[in-house]
Phi, psi and omega in degrees: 000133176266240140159131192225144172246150196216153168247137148284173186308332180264028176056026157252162227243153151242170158214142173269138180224124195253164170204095189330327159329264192259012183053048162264173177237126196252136193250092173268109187260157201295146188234144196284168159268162181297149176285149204253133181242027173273170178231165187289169182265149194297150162266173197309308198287325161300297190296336160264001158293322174278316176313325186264014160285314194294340180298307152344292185276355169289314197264022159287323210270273196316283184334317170301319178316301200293293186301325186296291201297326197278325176271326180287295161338317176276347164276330234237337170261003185272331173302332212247356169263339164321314173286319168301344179270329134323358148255004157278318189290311166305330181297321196314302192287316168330341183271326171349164140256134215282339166222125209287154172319164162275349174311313205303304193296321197270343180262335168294307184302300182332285185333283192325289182320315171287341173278332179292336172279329195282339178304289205321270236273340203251157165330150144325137213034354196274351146280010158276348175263012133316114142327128165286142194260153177281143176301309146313129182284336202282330183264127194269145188285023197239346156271008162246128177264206164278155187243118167253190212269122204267324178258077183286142185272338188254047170299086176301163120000308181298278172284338167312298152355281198271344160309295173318312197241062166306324162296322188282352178275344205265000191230046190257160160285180211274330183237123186283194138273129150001286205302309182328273222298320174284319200240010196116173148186155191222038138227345169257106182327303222266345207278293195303336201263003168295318188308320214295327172269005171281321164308359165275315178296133184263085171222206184238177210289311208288311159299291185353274174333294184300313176274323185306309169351260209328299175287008166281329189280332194266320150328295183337279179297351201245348159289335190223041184311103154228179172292331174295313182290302171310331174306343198240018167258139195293156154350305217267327195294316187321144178307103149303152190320320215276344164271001191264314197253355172242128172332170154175159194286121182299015181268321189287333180276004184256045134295127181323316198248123194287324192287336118347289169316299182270331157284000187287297164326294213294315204234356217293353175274350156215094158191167191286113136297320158292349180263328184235045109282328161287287236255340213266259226310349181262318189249355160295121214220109158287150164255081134227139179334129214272150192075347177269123163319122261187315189263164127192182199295172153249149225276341172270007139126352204268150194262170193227172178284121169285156203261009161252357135325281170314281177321317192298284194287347182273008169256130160326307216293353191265022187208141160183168188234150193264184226273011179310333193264315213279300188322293208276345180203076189263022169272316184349274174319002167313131165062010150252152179264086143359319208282302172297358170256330185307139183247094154293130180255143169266126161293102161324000000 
């Protein structure tokens, strides 16, 4: 006897058994064997590929964790300096006398009387670059500060920062070094994050310096309102009414020019703020010589503002801007005389 295996059309094997006799033929088909039902295995290698995804996505989870809790914080000292400072203020009026002297009354009447006259006498727009006098004589002008915009639209980086961490700006020194404002530093907080936005500005070193100063001093008081801070802000910086009494975006008080300012308040809807806020940092100009030195050395090895540097910017008369800002957004520039701000860049 014989046997041969075969496939039919429908693939199934059969087998012949053949038998020298009678030469039949047995057709038996083949029965399959069971089938294995494990299934195959991962390889090594897929599988350390998902551990190091899920390793991943844990330390995705903590970091997000981390940054949340880290962001809360910084809320929680910026509420908390907020309230202490709205609890000086309230003591301040608690001290109030419920009806003021008549001394009090007669010299606020004065006051008054002389800015209306000084209104009168003076150009058009030009009784707005007067620092506003506090309405109470009794509250020193150097605790009223500008009333901003509580949902600011143009929040850089730049003020987000020291907003955030008012103790690290209130624990900066009373002054910066040259060098912070130009190049960094990673012990005076607000120098650096001045720096930090300075390094943006398409200008020259000499604004850099020169303006981070000015807005370091000014940051300074208005996060930390004292008589020491305020001592060391120039004439032209002081709050004009329109910062003491309408919202506005906090960009708006380091502008240079006050009569600037209050129409900038005064008009701030219609314009693009972000755009003449960009185009400002682009069109501020200190007058100084291009290549002339701003630094030198000091007898202690450290470098220092040279001091007809320093005399240049801390005069209004020692800045100005060209006319790209002036062109594209000339309500600013109302009831100012345009001519002494204007910046001619000289051609070599």
């Amino acid at each position: 006897m014989a046997a041969d295996s075969f496939k039919d059309n429908n693939h199934t094997s059969h087998t012949i058994v053949t038998t020298s006799a009678a030469e039949v033929l047995v057709y038996l088909p083949a029965v399959p064997g069971p089938r294995s039902k494990t299934r195959p295995r991962k390889s090594v290698g897929s599988l350390d590929k998902k551990r190091e995804r899920d390793r991943r996505a844990q330390q995705n989870l903590r970091t997000k964790r981390l940054e949340r809790i880290q962001e809360l914080e910084q809320r929680l000292v910026l509420l908390d300096d907020k309230v202490r400072k709205y609890g000086r203020i309230l003591l301040d009026f608690d001290k109030l006398p419920l009806h003021p002297p008549a001394a009090v009354i007669s010299e606020a009447e004065s006051a008054a009387q002389t800015m209306m006259e000084f209104s009168r006498r003076s150009p058009e727009g030009t009784a707005s670059l007067q620092p506003c006098l506090p309405t109470d004589s009794s509250i020193p002008r150097w605790k009223v500060t500008p009333y901003h915009e509580d949902g600011d639209v143009i929040m850089t980086d730049c003020f987000r920062l020291w907003l955030q961490r008012p103790d690290l700006v209130k624990a900066s020194p009373e002054s910066p070094a040259p060098l912070e404002l130009l190049y960094g530093s990673k012990t005076n907080f607000l120098a650096n994050v001045i720096h930090e936005a300075g390094r943006k500005w398409p200008c020259r070193d000499p604004e850099r310096l020169a303006g981070g100063w000015l807005c370091y001093h000014f940051i300074k008081w208005m996060i930390c309102p004292t008589q020491a801070a305020y001592s060391h802000l120039q004439p032209w910086q002081l709050p004009v009414q329109e910062q003491l009494q309408k919202k506005h975006p906090y960009f708006i008080d380091l502008l240079w020019w006050p009569g600037l300012r209050a129409n900038m308040i005064n008009k701030q809807h219609r314009y693009d703020l972000a755009d003449a806020f960009a185009l400002f940092t682009c069109c501020i100009k200190v007058r100084w010589a291009w290549g002339k030195n701003f630094l030198e050395p000091g007898e202690d090895g450290q470098f220092r503002i040279l001091p007809e540097f320093y005399d240049t910017f801390t005069r209004i008369e020692g800045w100005g801007l060209t006319d790209e800002l002036m062109t594209r957004y000339p309500a600013i520039v109302d009831g100012l005389d345009v001519d002494s701000i204007r910046f001619q860049v000289a051609l070599e």
